[in-house]
C-alpha positions in Angstrom: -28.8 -10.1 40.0 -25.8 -10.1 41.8 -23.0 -9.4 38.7 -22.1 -13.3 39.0 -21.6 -12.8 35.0 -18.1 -10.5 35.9 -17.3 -12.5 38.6 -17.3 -16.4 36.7 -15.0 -15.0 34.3 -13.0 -11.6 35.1 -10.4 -12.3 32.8 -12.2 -12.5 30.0 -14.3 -9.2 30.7 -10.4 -7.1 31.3 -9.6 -9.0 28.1 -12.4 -7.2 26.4 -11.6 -4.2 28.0 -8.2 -4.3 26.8 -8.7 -5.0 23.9 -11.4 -2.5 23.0 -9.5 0.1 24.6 -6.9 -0.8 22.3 -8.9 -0.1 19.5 -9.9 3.2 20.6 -6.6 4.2 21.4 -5.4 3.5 17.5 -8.2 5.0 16.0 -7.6 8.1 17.9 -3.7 8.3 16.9 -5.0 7.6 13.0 -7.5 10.4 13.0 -4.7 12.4 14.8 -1.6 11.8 12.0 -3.7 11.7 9.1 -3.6 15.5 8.1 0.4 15.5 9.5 1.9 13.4 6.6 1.2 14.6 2.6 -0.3 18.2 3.9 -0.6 20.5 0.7 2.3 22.5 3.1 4.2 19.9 3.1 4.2 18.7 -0.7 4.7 22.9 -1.2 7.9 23.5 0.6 9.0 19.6 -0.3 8.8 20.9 -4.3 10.2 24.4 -4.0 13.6 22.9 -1.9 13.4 20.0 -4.7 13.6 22.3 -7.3 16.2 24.3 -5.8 18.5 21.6 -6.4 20.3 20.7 -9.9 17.9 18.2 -11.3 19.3 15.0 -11.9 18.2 12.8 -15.1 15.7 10.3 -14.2 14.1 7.0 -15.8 10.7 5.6 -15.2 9.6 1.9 -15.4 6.3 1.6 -15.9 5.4 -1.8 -16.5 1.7 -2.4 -17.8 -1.1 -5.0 -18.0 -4.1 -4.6 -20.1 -5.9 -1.7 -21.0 -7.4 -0.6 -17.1 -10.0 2.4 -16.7 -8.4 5.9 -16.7 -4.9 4.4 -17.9 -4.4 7.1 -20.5 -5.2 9.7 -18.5 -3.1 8.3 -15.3 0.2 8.1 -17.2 -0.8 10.7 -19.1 0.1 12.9 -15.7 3.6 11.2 -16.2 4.5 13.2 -19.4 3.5 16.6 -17.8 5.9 17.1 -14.8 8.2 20.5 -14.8 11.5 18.0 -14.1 13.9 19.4 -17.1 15.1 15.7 -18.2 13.3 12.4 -18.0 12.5 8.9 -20.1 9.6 6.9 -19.4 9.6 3.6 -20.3 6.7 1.3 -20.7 6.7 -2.6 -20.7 4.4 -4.8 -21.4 4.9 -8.7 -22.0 2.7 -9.8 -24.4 2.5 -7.8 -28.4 -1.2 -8.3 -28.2 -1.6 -6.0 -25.0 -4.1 -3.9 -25.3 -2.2 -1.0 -23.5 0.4 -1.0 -26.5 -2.2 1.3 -28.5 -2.7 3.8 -25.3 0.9 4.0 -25.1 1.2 4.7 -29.0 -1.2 7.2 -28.2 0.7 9.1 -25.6 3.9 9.3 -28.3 1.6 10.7 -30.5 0.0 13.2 -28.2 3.9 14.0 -26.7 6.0 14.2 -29.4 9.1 16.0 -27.9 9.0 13.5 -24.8 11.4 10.5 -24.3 8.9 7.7 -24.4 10.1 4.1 -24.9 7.3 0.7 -25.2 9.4 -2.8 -24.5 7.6 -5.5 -25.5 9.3 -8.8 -23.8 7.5 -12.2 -23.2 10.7 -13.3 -21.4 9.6 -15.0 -18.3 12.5 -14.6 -15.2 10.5 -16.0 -12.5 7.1 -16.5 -10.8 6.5 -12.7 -10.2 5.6 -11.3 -13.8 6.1 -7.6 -12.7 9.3 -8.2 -11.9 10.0 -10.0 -15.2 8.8 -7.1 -16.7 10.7 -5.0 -15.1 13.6 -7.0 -15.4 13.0 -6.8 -19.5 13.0 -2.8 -19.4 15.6 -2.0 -17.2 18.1 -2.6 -19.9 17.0 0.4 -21.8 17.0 2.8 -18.5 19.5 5.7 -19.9 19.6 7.6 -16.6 21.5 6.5 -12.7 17.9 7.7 -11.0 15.0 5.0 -11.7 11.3 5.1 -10.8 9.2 2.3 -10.7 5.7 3.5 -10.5 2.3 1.5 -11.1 0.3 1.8 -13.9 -2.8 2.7 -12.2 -1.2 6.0 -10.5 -1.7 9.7 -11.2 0.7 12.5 -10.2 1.2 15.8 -9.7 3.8 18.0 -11.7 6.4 18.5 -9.2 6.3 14.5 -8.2 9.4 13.5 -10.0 11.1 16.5 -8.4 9.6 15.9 -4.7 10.8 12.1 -4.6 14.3 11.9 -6.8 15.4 15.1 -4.3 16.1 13.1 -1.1 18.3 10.7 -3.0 20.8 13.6 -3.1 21.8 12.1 0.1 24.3 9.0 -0.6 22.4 7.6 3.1 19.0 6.9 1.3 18.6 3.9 -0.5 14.6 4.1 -1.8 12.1 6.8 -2.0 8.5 5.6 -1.5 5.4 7.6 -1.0 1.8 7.2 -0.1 -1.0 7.2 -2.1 -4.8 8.0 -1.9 -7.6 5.8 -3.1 -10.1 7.0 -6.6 -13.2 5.2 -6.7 -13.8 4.4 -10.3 -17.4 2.9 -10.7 -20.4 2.3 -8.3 -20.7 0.7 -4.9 -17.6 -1.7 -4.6 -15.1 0.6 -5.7 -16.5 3.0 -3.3 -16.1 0.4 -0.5 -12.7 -0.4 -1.9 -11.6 3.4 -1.6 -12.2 2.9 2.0 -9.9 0.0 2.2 -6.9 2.4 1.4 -7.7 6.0 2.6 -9.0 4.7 6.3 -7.2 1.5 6.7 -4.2 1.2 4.9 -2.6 4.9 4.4 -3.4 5.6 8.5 -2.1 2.4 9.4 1.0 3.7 7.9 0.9 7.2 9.2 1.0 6.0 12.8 3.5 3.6 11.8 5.9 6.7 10.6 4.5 8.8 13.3 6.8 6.4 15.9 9.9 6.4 14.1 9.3 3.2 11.7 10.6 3.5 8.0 10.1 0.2 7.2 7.9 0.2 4.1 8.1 0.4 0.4 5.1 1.0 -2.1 4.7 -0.1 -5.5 2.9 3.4 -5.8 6.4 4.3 -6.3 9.7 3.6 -5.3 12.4 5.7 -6.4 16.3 4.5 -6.2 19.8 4.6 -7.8 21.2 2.6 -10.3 23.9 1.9 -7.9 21.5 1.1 -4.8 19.8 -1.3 -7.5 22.9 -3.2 -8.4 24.2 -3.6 -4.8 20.8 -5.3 -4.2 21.3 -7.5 -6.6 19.1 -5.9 -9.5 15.7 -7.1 -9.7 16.6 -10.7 -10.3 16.5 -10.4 -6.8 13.0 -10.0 -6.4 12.0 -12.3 -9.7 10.2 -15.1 -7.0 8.8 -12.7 -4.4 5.6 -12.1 -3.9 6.0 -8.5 -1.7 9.0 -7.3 -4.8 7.9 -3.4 -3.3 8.7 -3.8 0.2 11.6 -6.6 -0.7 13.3 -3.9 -2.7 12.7 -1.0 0.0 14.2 -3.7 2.9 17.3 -5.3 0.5 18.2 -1.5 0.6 18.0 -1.2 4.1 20.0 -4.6 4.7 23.2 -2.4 3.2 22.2 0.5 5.7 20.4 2.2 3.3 17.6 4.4 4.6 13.7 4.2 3.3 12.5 8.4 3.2 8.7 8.4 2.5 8.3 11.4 0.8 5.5 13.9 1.3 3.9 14.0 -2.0 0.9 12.0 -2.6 0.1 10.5 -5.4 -3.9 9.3 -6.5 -4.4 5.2 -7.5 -7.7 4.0 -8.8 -9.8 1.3 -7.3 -12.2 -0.3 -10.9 -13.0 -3.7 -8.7 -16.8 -3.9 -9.5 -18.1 -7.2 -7.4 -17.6 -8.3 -4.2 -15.5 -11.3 -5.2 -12.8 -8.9 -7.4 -12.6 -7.0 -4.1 -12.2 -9.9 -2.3 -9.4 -11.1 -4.1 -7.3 -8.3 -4.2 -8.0 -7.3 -0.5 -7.2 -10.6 0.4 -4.0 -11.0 -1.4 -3.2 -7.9 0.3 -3.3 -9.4 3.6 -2.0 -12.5 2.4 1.1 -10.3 1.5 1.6 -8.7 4.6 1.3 -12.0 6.2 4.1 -13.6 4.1 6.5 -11.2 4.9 5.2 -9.6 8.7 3.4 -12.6 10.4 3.7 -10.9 14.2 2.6 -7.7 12.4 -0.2 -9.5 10.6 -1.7 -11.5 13.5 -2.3 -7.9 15.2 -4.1 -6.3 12.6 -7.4 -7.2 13.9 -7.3 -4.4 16.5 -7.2 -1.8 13.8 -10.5 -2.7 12.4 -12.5 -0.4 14.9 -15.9 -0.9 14.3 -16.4 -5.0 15.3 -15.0 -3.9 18.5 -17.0 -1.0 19.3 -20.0 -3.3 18.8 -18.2 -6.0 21.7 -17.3 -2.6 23.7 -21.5 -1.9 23.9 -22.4 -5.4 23.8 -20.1 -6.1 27.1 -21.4 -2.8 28.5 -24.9 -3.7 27.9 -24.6 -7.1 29.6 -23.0 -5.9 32.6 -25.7 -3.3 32.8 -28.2 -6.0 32.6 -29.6 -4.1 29.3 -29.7 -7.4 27.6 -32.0 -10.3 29.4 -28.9 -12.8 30.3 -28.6 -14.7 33.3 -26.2 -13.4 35.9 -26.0 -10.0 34.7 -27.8 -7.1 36.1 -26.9 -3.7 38.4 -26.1 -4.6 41.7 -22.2 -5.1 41.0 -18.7 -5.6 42.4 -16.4 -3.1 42.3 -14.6 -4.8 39.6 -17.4 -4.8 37.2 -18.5 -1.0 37.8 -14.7 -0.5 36.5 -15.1 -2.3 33.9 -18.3 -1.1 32.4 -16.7 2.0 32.7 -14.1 1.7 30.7 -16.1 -0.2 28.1 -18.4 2.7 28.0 -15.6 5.7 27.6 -13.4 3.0 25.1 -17.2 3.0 23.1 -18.1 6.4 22.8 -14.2 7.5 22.5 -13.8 4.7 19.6 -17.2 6.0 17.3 -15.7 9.7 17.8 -12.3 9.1 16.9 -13.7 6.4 13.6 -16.2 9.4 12.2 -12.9 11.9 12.9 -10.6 9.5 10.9 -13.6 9.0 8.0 -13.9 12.7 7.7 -10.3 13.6 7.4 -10.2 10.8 4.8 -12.9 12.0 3.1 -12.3 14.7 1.3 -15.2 16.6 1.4 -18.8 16.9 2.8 -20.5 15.5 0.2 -18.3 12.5 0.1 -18.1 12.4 3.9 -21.7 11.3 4.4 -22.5 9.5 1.3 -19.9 7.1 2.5 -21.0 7.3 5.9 -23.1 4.2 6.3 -20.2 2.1 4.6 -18.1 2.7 7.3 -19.1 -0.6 9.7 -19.4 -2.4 6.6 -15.9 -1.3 5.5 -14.5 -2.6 9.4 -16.6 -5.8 9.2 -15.3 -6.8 5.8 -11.8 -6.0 7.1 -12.3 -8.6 9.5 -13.8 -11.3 7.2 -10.9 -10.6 5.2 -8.6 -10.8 7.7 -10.1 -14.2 8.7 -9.6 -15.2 5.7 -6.0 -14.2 4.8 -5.0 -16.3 7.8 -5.1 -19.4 5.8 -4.3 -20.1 1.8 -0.8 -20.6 0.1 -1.6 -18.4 -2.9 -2.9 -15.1 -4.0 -4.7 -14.1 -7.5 -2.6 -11.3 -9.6 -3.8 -10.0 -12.7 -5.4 -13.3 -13.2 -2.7 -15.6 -12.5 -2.3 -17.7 -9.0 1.1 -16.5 -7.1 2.2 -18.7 -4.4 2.5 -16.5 -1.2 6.4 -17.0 -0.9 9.3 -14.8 -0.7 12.5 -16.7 -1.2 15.2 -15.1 0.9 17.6 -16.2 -2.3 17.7 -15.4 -5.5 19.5 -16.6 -8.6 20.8 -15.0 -12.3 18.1 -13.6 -14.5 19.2 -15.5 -17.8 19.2 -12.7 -20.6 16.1 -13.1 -22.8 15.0 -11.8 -26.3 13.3 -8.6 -26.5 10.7 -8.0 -29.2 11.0 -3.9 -29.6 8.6 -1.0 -31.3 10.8 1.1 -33.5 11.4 3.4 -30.4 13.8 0.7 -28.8 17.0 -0.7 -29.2 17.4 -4.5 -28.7 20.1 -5.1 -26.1 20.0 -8.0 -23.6 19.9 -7.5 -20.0 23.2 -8.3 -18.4 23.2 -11.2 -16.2 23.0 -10.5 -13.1 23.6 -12.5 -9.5 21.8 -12.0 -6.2 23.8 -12.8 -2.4 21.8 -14.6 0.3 18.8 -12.4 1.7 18.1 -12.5 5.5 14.6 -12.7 6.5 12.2 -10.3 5.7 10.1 -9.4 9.1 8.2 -5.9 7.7 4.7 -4.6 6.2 4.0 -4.0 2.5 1.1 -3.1 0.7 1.2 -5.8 -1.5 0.5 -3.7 -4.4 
């Protein structure tokens, strides 16, 4: 054998290299930020300056779907935060929601706490959060909101951590991170993955160079003014990506994005493979709708597929496997080559089982979830794959076309069936200006 396999096609074997290379490289700077962002240091020092501040009144939107796993016990973490002042308001668009009762129960279990259930069928446009959200916001009493998801839990000092940056008239949204709960058996488990070593380091190398352009539905913390010179959420009532929309129509008026240190814990309850692949999917369908450049690169952060190309090219240069024109007596060019596939393999399965363990946890969880790890990178793929092509997503059971207008018009005012809690004022109408482009990530929460 002479190495004729390197020489037909040298391109194609730097391209590998390159590529694999690549991947190494980004899985050794996302085990390398992921303990630098969200450190229990950080979320320590980030709550005692907070609360050496004057607190500032705060309201939180929560809008709600159905009666998910843990939801009692996820806002229940809402009514127990050391901030002095604070409503929390809970929408739902249907009076036969099952979540009405657990919200019933949290008024019953926090009697002394400013809790507020809007019940609105008003429909403002093809993104039914946002509808929702547009039907509560009318009954926000405070000039700092939070809108927070429903499947979230928080610490005490989280409404102090993230309403203290927007002390500073520069910052237009507070947003934070978020860490995966696995709430079930296998799939969840897998699904866990998808967020603590994909999605949340993605984002921590992202912040590590300098970029701020993100917004998570985890939460996303703003003034009423910021949220009035965006042009309320009418402006969002047709976009798909209404969490990073909102972080970015903040930043469009030179508003800064802060992502605060605290983070807070989300539950993953999808028990198939098909629920999984739905909402993974429509993640990546989201980030494509609103980051196409960003999108088509994604496939170098799923490490694993291309560790197995990094041995599989090292192995047929070698002439480990029995194809013709591959073998040991090589070119310069090739010896280079396999050497670089060779340090870019071993480098890349270091740097994935560093980045697994500092996502992990713990020990125990550490090698239980071991073996999922090339299954976890392989499905990324598949799903990446797949989220190249489709013109709709499925969300909470409904189809949403993968759009994000760059305009937006009034939010008609709507009737708004109340418990005995809430008054029954109509949202004002309200107009949105001309949107630019949107060119950023989200996490299509």
């Amino acid at each position: 054998m002479t190495g004729s396999l390197f020489s037909a096609w040298p391109f194609a074997w730097w391209l590998l290299v390159a590529l694999c290379c690549a991947a190494t490289f980004y899985a050794i700077s996302a085990a390398l930020t992921m303990p630098r962002h969200g450190s229990a240091t950080q979320v320590r020092l980030a709550a005692r300056l907070a609360r050496a501040r004057a607190a500032t009144p705060v309201s939180v939107l929560k809008p709600l779907c159905g009666a998910e796993p843990r939801l009692y016990e996820n806002l229940a973490t809402f009514c127990e935060q050391r901030h002095p002042r604070y409503q929390l308001i809970f929408g739902v668009s249907s009076a036969n929601d099952p979540a009405i009762a657990v919200v019933q129960r949290l008024q019953a279990a926090y009697p002394g706490h400013d809790i507020m259930l809007v019940i609105d069928a008003s429909v403002h446009g093809s993104n039914l959060k946002v509808s929702n959200l547009i039907n509560m916001a009318a009954h926000a009493r405070h000039d700092l909101l939070i809108v927070a998801d429903s499947d979230i839990a928080v610490e005490p000092d989280y409404l102090d951590i993230v309403t203290a940056p927007l002390a500073d008239p520069r910052v237009g949204v507070v947003t934070c991170l978020y860490r995966a709960r696995s709430v079930g058996g296998f799939w969840p488990r897998l699904g866990a993955l998808f967020i603590n070593e994909w999605f949340a380091p993605s984002v921590r190398v992202a912040h590590s160079t300098g970029s701020r352009a993100f917004g998570f539905g985890a939460t996303l913390a703003l003034s009423r003014t910021t949220l009035e010179r965006i042009g309320g959420f009418a402006a969002l009532k047709d976009c798909l990506a209404d969490d990073y929309l909102l972080a970015r129509f903040a930043r469009d008026h030179g508003l800064a994005t802060v992502l605060a240190p605290v983070l807070v814990a989300t539950d993953v309850i999808e028990p198939t493979l098909r629920t999984l692949w739905l909402r993974e999917t429509r993640w990546l369908r989201t980030i494509r709708s609103v980051n196409p450049a960003g999108f088509a690169s994604l496939f170098i952060t799923f490490t694993f597929p291309w560790l197995v190309a990094g041995a599989l090219g090292y192995a047929l240069l070698a002439g480990l496997l029995p194809v013709r024109g591959s073998g040991v007596a090589l070119c310069a060019g090739a010896r280079a080559a396999m050497a670089a596939l060779a340090t870019s393999t071993v480098g890349g399965i270091i740097a994935r089982i560093a980045l697994h363990a500092r996502s992990s946890g713990g020990w125990r969880v550490f090698w239980r979830d071991l073996p999922l790890v090339p299954l976890r990178d392989a499905l990324l793929l598949l799903q990446w794959l797949a989220a190249v092509f489709g013109s709709h997503v499925v969300w909470r059971g409904v189809r949403v076309p993968v759009a994000n207008p760059e305009t937006g018009e009034a939010a008609g005012p709507g009737h708004t069936l109340v418990t005995p809690t809430v008054s029954t004022a109509r949202e004002p109408r309200v107009s949105a200006s001309r949107r630019r482009a949107v060119v950023e990530v989200t996490d299509g929460r």
